[in-house]
N, C-alpha and C positions, 0 to 999 in steps of 0.2 A: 504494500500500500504506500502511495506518498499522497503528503497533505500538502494541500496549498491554498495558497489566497489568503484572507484576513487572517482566519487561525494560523499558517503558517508563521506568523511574524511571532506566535509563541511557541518556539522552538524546545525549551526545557521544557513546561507545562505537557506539551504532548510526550516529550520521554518520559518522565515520569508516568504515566498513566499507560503508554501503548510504546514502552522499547522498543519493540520489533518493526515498527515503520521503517520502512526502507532509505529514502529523503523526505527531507520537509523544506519549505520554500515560503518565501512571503509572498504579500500580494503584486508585487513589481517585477517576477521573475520568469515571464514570459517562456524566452528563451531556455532560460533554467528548468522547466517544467519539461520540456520537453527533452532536451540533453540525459534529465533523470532517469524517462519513460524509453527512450534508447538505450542506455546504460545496462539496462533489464531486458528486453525488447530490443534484436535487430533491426536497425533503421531500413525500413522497405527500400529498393530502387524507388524511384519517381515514374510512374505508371498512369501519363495521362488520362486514360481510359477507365482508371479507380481512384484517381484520385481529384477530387472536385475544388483545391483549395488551390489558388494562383497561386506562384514565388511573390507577391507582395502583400499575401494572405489577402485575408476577408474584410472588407471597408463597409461600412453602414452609412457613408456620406454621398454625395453626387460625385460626380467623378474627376469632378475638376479641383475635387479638395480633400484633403485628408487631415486626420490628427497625429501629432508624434509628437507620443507622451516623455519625455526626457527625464521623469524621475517619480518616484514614488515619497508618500511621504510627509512628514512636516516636521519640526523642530520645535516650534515655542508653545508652550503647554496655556495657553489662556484658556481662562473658564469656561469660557461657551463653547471654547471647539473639542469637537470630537474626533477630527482626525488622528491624531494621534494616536489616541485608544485604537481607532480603527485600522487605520493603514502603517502606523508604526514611524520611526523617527528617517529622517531625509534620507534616502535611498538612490544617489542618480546614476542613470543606465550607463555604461560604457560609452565612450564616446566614440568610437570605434561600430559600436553595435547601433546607434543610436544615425550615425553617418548609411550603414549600412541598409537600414529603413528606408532611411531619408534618399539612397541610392534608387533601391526599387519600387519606390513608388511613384518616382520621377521617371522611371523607366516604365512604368503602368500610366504615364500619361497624367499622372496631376501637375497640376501646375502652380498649387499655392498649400504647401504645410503649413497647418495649425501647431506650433510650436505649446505642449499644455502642461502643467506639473499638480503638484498642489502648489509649490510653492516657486515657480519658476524661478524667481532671481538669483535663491539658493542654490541653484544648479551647480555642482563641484564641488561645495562647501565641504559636503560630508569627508569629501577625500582632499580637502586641503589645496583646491583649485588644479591638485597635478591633471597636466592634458591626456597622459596617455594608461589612465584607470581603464 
């Protein structure tokens, strides 16, 4: 079994309770999710004919635009918000990984990314601004 999404960001909690979980992942780990699910599982060939998902995955916006999410997360613990409880403290994607998106979806014909975070301006902080996390 592996967990993921909001539970995931409670990593000890679920050992505690269920050892035996194979990996666990927060809610920002896309990629990770599936790396894990291979790990375990041979990565198929790519089998247009069975498999239905483009190289720039599945978009839920018109086609001229997309989102690309660049971090998960938030930092400052103020009273009203609940992020944090929910999604966990600033998380940002590789930048590397994050170019890569941004690669094929310009390659799938959009022509304006929605740059989105919870907390965008944070973006690096968590790793201390280095470029190449």
């Amino acid at each position: 079994m592996i967990v993921t999404g909001c539970l995931g960001a409670k990593e000890n909690q679920i050992r505690e309770v269920h050892p035996k979980v194979l990996e666990i992942s927060g809610p920002h780990s896309y990629e990770q999710v599936i790396s894990h699910v291979h790990h375990y599982v041979p990565k198929p060939a790519h089998d247009p004919f069975t498999s239905l998902v483009p190289a720039q995955g599945v978009k839920l916006t018109p086609k001229h635009y997309a989102y690309l999410k660049i971090s998960e997360g938030y930092n400052h613990r103020c009273t009203f918000c609940i992020i944090p409880s929910m999604r966990g403290d600033l998380d940002s994607r590789p930048i590397g990984s994050v170019l890569d998106e941004a690669k094929r979806l310009v390659e799938a014909d959009v022509k304006e990314l929605l740059v989105i975070s919870q907390d965008t301006s944070a973006y690096g902080a968590d790793v201390k601004q280095r470029t190449g996390f």
